[in-house]
C-alpha distance (Angstrom), angle and dihedral (degrees) to the residues before:
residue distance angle dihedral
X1 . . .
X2 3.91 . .
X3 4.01 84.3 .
X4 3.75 93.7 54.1
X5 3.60 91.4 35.5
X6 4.26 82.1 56.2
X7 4.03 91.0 44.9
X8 3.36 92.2 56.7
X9 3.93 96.8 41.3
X10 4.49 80.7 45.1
X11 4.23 90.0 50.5
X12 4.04 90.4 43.2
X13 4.03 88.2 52.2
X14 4.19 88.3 43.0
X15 3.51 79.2 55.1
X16 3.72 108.7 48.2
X17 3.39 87.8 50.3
X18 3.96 96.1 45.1
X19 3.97 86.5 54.0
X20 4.02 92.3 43.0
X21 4.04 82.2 44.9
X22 3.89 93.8 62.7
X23 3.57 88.3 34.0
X24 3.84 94.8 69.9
X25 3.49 92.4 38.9
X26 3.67 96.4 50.9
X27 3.73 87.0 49.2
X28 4.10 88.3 45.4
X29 3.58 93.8 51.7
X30 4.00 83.4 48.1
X31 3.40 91.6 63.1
X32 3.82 102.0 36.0
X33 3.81 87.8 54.8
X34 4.36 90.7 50.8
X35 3.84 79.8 45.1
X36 4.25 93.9 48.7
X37 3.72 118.1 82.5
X38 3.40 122.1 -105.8
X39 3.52 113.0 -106.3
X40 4.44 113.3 -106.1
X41 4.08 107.2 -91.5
X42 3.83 107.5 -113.1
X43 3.81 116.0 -95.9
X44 4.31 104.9 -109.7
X45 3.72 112.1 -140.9
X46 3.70 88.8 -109.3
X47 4.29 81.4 69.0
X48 3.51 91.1 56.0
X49 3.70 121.4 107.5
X50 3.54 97.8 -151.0
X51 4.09 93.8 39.3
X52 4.13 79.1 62.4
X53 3.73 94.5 46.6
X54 4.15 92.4 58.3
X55 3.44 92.0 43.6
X56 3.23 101.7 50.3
X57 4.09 87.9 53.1
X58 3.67 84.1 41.1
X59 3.56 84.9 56.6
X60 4.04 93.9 44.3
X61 3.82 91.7 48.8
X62 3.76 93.1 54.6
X63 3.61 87.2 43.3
X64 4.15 97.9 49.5
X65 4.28 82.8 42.0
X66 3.98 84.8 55.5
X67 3.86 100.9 41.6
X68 4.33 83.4 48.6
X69 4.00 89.5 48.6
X70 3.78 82.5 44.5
X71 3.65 94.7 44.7
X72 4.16 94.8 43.9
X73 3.79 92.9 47.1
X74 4.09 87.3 41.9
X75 4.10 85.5 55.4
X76 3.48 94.1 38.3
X77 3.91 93.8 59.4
X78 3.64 90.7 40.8
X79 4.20 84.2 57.0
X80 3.60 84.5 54.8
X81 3.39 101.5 46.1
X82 3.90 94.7 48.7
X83 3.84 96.9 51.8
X84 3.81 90.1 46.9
X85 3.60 87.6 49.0
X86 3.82 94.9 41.3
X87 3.64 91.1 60.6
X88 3.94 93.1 39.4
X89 3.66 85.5 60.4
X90 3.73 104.3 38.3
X91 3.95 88.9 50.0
X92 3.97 91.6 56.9
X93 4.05 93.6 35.0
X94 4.07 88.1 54.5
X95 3.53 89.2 34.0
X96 4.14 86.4 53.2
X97 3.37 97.6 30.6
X98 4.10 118.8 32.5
X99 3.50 94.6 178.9
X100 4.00 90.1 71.4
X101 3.53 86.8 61.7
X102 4.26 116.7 107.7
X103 3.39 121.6 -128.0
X104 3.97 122.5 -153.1
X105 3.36 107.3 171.0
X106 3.32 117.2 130.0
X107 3.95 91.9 -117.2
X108 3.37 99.8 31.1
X109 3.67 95.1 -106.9
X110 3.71 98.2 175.5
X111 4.14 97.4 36.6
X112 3.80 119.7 87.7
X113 3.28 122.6 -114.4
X114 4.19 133.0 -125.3
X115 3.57 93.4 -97.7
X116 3.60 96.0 48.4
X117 4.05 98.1 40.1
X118 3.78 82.0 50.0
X119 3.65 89.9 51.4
X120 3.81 103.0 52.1
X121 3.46 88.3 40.2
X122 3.44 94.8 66.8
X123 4.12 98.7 44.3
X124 3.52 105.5 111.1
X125 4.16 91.0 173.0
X126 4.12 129.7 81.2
X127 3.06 111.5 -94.1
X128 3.51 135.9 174.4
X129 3.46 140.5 -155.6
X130 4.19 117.8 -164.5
X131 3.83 128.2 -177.1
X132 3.16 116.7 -155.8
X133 4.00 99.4 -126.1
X134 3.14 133.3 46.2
X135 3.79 117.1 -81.5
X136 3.93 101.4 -109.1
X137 3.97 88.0 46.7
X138 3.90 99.0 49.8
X139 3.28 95.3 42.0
X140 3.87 92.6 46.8
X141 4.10 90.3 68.2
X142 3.42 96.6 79.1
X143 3.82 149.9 -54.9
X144 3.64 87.5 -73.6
X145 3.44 104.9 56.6
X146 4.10 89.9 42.2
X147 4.06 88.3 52.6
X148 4.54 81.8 57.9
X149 3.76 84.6 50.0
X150 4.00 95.9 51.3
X151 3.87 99.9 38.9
X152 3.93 86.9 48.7
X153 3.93 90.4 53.8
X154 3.30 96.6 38.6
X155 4.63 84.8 48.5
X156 4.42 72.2 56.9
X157 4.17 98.3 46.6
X158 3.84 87.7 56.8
X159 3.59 108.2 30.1
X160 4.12 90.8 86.8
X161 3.95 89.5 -116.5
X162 3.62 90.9 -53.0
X163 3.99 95.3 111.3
X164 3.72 119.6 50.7
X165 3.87 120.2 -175.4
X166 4.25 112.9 -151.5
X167 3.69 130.9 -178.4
X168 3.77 121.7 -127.4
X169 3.55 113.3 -174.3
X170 4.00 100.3 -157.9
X171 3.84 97.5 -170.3
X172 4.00 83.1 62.1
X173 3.45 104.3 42.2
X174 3.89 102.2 29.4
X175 4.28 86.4 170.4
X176 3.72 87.8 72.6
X177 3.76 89.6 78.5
X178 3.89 87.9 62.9
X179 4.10 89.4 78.0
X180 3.85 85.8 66.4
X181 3.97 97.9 40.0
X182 3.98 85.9 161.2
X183 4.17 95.5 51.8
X184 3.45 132.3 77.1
X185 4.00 102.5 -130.2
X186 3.71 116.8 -148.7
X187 4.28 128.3 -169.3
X188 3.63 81.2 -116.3
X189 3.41 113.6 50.1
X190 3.80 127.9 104.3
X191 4.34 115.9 -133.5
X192 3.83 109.7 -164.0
X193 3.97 104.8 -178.2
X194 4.06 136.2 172.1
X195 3.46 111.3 178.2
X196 3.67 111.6 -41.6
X197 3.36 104.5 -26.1
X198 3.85 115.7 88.3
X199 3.80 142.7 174.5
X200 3.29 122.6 -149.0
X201 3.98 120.4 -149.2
X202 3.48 123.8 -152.2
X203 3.70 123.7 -161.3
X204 4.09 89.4 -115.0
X205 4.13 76.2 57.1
X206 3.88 87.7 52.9
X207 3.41 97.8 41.2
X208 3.65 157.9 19.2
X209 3.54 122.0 -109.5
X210 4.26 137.2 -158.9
X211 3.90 130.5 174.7
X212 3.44 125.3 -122.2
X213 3.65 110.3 -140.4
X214 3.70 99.3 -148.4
X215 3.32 94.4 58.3
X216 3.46 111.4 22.9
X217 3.75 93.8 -130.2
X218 3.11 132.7 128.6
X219 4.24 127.7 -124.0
X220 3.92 138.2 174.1
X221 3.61 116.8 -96.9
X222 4.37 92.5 177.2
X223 3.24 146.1 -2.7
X224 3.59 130.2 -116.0
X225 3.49 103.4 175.3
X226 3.75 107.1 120.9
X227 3.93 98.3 55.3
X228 4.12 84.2 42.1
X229 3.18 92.0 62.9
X230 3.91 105.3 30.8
X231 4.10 78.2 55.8
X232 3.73 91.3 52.7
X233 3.68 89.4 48.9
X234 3.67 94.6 57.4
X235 3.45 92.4 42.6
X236 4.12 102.3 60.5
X237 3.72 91.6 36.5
X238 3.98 112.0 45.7
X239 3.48 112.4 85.8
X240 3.72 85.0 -156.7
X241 4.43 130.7 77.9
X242 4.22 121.5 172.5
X243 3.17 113.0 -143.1
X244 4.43 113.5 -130.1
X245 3.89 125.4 -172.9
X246 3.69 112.1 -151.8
X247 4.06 107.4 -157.8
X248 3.31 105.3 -140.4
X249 3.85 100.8 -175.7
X250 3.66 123.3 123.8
X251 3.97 91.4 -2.8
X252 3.90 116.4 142.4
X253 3.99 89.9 172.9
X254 3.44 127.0 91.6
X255 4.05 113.5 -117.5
X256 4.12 102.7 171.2
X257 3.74 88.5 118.0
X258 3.63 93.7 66.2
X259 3.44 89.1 43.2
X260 3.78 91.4 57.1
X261 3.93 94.2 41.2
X262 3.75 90.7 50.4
X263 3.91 94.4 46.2
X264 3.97 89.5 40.1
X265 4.33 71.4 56.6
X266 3.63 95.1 62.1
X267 3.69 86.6 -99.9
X268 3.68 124.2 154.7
X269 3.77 98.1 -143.4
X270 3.78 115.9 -160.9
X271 4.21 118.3 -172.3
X272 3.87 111.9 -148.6
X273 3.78 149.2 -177.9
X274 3.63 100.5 -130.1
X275 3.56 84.2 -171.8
X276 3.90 97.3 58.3
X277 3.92 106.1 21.2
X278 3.49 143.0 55.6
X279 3.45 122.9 -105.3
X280 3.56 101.5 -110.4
X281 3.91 134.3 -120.5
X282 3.87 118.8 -93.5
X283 4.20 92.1 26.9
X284 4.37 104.8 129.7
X285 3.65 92.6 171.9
X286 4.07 126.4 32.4
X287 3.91 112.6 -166.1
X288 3.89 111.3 -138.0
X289 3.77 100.2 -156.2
X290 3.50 130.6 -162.1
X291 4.05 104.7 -55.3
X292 3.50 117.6 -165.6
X293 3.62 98.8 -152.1
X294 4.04 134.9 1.7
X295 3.53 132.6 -45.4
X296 3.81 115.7 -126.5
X297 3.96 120.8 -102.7
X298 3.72 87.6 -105.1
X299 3.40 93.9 49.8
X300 3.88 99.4 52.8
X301 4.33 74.0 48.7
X302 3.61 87.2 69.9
X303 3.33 101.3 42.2
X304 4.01 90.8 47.1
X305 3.81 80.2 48.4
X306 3.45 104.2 53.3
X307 4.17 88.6 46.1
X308 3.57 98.1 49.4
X309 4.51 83.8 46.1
X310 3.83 88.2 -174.4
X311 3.67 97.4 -55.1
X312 3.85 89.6 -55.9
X313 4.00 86.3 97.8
X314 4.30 110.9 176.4
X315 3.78 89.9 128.7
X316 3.86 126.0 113.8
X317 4.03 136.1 -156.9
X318 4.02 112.0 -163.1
X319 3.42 105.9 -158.0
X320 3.68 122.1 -161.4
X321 4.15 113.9 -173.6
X322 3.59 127.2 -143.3
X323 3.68 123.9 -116.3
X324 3.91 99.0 -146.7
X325 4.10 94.7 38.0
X326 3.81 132.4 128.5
X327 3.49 126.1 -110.3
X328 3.94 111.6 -74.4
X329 3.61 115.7 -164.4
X330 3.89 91.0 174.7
X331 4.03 93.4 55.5
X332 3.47 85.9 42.8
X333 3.56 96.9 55.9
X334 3.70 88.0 46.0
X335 3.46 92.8 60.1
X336 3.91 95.3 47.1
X337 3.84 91.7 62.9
X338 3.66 81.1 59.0
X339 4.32 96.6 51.8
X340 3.74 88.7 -105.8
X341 3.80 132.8 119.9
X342 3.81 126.0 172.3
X343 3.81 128.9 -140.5
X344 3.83 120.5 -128.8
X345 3.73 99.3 -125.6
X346 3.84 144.8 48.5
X347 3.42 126.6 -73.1
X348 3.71 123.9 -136.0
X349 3.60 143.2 -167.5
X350 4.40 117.6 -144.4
X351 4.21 78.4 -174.5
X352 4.06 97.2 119.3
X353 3.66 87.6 -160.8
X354 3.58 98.6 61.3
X355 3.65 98.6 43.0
X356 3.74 107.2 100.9
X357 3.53 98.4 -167.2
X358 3.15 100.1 38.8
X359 3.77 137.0 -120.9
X360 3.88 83.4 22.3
X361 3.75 114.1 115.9
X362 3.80 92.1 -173.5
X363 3.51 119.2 45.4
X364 3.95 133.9 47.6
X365 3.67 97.0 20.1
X366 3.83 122.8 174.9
X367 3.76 106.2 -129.5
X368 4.14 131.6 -158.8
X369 3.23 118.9 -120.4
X370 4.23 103.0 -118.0
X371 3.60 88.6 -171.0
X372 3.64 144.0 31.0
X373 3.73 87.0 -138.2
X374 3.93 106.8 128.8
X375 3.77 100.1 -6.8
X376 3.53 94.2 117.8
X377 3.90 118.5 140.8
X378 4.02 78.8 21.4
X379 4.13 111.4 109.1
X380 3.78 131.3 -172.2
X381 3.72 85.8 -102.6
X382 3.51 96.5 55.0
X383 4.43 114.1 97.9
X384 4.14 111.0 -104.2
X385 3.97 135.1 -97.8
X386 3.32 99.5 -99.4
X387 4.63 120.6 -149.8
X388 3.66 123.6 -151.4
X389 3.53 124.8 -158.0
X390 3.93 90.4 -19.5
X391 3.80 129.5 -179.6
X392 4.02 114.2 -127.6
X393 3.65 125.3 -116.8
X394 3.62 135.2 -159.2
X395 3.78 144.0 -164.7
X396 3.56 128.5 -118.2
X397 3.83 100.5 164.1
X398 3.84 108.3 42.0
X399 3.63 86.3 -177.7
X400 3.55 98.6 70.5
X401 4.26 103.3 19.3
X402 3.64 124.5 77.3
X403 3.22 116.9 -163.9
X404 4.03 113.4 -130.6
X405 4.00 114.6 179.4
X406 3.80 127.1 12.9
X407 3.81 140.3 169.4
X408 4.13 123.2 -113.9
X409 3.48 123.2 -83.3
X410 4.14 87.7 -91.2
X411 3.93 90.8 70.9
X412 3.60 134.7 92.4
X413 3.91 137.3 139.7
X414 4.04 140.4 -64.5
X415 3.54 109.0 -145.3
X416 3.67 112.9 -135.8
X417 3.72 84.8 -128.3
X418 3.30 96.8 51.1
X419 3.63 119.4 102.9
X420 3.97 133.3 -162.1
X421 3.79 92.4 -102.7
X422 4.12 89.7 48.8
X423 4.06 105.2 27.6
X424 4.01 102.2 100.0
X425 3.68 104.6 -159.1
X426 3.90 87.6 -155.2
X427 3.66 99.6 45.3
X428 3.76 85.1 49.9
X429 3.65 99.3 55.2
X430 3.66 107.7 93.4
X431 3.96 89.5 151.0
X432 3.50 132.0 -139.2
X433 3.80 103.3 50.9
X434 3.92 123.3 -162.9
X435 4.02 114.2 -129.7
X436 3.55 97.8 171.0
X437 3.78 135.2 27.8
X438 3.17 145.4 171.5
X439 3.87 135.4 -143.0
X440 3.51 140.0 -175.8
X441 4.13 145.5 -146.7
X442 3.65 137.2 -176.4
X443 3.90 145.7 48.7
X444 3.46 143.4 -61.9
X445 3.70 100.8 -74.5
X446 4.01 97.0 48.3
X447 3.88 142.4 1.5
X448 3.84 132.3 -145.5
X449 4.19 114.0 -144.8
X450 3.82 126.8 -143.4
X451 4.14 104.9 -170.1
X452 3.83 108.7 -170.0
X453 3.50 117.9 -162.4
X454 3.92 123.5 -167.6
X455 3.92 100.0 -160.8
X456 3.75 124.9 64.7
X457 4.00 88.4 179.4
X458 3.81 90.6 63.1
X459 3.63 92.9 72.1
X460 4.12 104.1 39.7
X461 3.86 110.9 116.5
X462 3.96 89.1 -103.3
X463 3.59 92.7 68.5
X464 3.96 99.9 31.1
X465 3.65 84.8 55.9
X466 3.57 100.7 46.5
X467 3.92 121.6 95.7
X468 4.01 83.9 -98.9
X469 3.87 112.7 107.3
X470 4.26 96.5 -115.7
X471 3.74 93.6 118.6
X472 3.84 95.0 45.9
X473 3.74 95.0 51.8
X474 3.99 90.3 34.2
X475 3.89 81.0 53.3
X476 3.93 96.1 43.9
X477 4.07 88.0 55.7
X478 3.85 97.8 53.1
X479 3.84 100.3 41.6
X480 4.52 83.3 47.4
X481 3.78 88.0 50.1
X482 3.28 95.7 49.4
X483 3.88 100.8 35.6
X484 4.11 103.3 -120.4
X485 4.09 100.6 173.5
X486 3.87 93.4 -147.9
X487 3.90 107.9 50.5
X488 3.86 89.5 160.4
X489 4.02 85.1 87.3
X490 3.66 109.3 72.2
X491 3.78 121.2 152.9
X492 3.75 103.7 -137.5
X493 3.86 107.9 -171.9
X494 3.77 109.9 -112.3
X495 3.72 125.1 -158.2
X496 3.24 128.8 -166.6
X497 3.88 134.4 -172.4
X498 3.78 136.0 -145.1
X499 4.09 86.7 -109.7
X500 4.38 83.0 62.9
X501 3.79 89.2 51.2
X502 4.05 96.4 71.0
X503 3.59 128.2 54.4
X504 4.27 110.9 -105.8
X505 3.90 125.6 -94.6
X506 4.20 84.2 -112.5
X507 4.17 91.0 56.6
X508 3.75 93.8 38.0
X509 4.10 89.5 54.5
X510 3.64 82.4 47.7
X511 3.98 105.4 50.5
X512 4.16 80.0 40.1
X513 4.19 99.7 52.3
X514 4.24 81.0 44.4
X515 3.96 100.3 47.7
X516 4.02 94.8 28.7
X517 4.02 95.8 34.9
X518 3.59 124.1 9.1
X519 4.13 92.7 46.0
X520 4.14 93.2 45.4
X521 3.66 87.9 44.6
X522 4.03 94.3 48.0
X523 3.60 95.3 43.7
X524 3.88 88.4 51.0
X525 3.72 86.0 57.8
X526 3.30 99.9 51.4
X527 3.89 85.8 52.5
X528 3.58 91.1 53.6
X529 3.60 98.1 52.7
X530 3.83 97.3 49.9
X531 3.68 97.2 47.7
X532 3.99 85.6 50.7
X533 3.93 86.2 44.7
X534 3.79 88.7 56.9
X535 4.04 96.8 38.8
X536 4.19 85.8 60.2
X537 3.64 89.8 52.5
């Protein structure tokens, strides 16, 4: 017992001294681990030098990526804002100013031409030029009416603020009508005023008209509306009119063209009976057209008269013969006074080359000029006058006839008797047949002129209006007889047709490959070559 009782009393003493054992150590190992070092704090990524360096070129790549996005959507808007502005601007410049306006028509439908830009040029009054609408409503009809409405601001662009071009809409302002209390004012006509004088233009001025018979209605087939108003121009601003007498006796053509080219002139135009009136007072030049048969004794009197003018002379008869007419002793007399003597047949030219239509020996003949008498303003470039079915004429006085047009040395003259069996081509041709001449009377201090013309299709508005040079040279003549100083303004009538209102299938395809193709595909390029620009960088 006492030996367990010591065991236990031994293992309780082992123990105490186990327990204050690990005690001290415990406590030891306390204090050695106050008394250790703390181990260094491990470096974050943040601390690293070359953790910094990529994120700071992180941080500059974002930032170049951003300044680009910046830059493109910067350039973008700018793009933007320039086409919207571009059109802004063009639609209040061509608005303002027509005349920057381009036209691609394949006649220049909406450009003036010489005549005309040599016309307004040369106002130096006010003048105005009102349609009756206002502008968006007129020119809203059709492409006719907005072709008047572009050549008359266009007649303002380059008339050096001499032109002005106002809009009057009538249904609006009905009292407007009261400054013309003796016209009938229309939404559609055209008022071109300086001072007083005015000229009303109605739209059968403007344009050309037909009738369609299904409906009965009536619809433009041309427009007219530059030599309208060039016309109407002249008109309220010369302080000058000639007086011409159109003898109407005998005649079985029709000669309102020349009527309307010589008023369109600034031509008073007076139609007569030579047979039963006077010639009257103020007429320079007296137009002889076309008689089918003769004139009376007493009429050639007159005529004689009216050349001779009481020994003061400086008057002129152009004569243009008949094909189809009678003999006329009196006429011919006339014209023998004057050194000239007609044939009684056609002449003809076998000269391939001036045959217009060709295989015809007759008609549409391309003459010479004999003489440089009133081919001003005509060049050796320009196309010929061409004669149709013309009577010949020859001299007999060389000193006071001057020959004027004539055929080649292949032409001659068909006899009306002739026949096919008897007409002898060879015999016949003589070769350089006169069509025109012109012959002179009087004294040293002034000269009458008798023209004589052998055609009477020559000077029909088919011809004049052709691209031949008839209305130039019939032009020339008139303004020489009656002594207009400026000849370089002539109003040539000018039609033009719906085709000349659009632009042709060959420009549209053009404008369409440029806008549709050639812009997409440059633009795309440009693209391209930035984006590899950037990729090199």
């Amino acid at each position: 017992m006492s030996e367990n009782k010591n065991n236990i009393e031994n293992e309780e003493e082992v123990k105490e001294t186990s327990e204050i054992t690990e005690t001290e150590v415990s406590e030891k190992n306390e204090e050695k681990l106050a008394q250790t070092p703390k181990p260094p704090k491990k470096k974050s990524d943040s601390d690293n030098p070359k953790t910094k360096t990529v994120e700071k070129t992180d941080k500059k790549k974002w930032s170049r990526k951003a300044q680009h996005r910046l830059v493109s959507v910067v350039l973008i808007c700018l793009v933007l804002i320039a086409a919207v502005l571009l059109n802004v601007i063009s639609a209040v410049l061509t608005d303002r100013f027509s005349g920057l306006t381009a036209d691609i028509t394949s006649s220049g439908a909406y450009n003036l031409s010489d005549t005309t830009m040599k016309l307004v040029s040369g106002v130096k009054k006010k003048v105005t030029i009102t349609f009756l609408a206002d502008k968006a409503s007129y020119e809203a009809v059709d492409t006719y009416y907005k072709q008047a409405v572009s050549l008359a601001e266009k007649m303002k662009q380059n008339s050096d603020g001499f032109i002005t071009v106002e809009y009057v809409d009538l249904i609006k302002n009905p009292t407007y009508s009261s400054k013309y209390e003796n016209e009938e004012l229309t939404v559609t006509d055209v008022i071109v005023k300086c001072g007083d004088k005015y000229n009303i233009l109605k739209k059968e001025d403007l344009f050309n008209y037909a009738l369609d018979q299904s409906t009965g209605y009536q619809y433009i087939t041309s427009s007219k509306v530059e030599s309208a108003l060039d016309t109407a121009v002249v008109k309220v601003t010369s302080d000058v009119s000639n007086k011409i007498a159109i003898v109407n006796d005998n005649t079985e053509d029709d000669y309102s063209y020349i009527s309307k080219l010589l008023t369109a002139n600034n031509y008073e135009v007076v139609e007569m009976s030579i047979e039963k009136e006077e010639i009257p007072d103020g007429v320079n030049t007296v137009i002889a057209y076309a008689p089918a048969k003769d004139y009376t004794e007493k009429a050639v009197e007159k005529l004689r008269k009216f050349l001779n003018n009481d020994g003061n002379y400086d008057k002129s008869i152009f004569y243009i013969a008949y094909m189809g007419q009678t003999e006329t002793p009196n006429i011919d007399e006339l014209l023998k006074s004057y050194g000239m003597t007609v044939s009684d047949g056609l002449a003809f030219d076998a000269d391939t080359t001036r045959q217009y239509s060709s295989g015809d020996m007759y008609r549409f003949i391309a003459t010479k000029f004999a003489s440089q008498e009133f081919t001003e303003n005509i060049t050796e470039n320009d196309t010929s006058v061409l004669s149709s079915r013309s009577k010949a004429v020859a001299s007999l006085n060389d000193n006071i006839t001057e020959p004027l047009l004539t055929y080649s040395s292949q032409s001659g003259v068909y006899l009306f008797d002739d026949t096919e069996e008897t007409f002898d081509i060879e015999k016949a041709m003589i070769g350089n047949i006169n069509v025109m001449m012109l012959g002179l009377s009087g004294n040293d201090q002034a000269t009458s002129k008798l023209i004589f013309s052998g055609s009477t299709d020559m000077w029909t508005q088919t011809i004049m209006q052709s691209d031949m040079m008839n209305q130039t040279y019939f032009l020339n003549i008139i303004n020489d007889l009656n002594h207009r100083e400026d000849n370089s303004i002539r109003l040539e009538d000018k039609i033009v047709t719906e085709y000349n209102l659009h632009i042709s299938s060959s420009t549209a395809i053009t404008v369409g490959v440029i806008m549709f193709a050639v812009i997409p595909v440059l633009i795309i390029g440009a693209g391209i070559m930035v984006y590899i620009v950037r990729r090199r960088r």
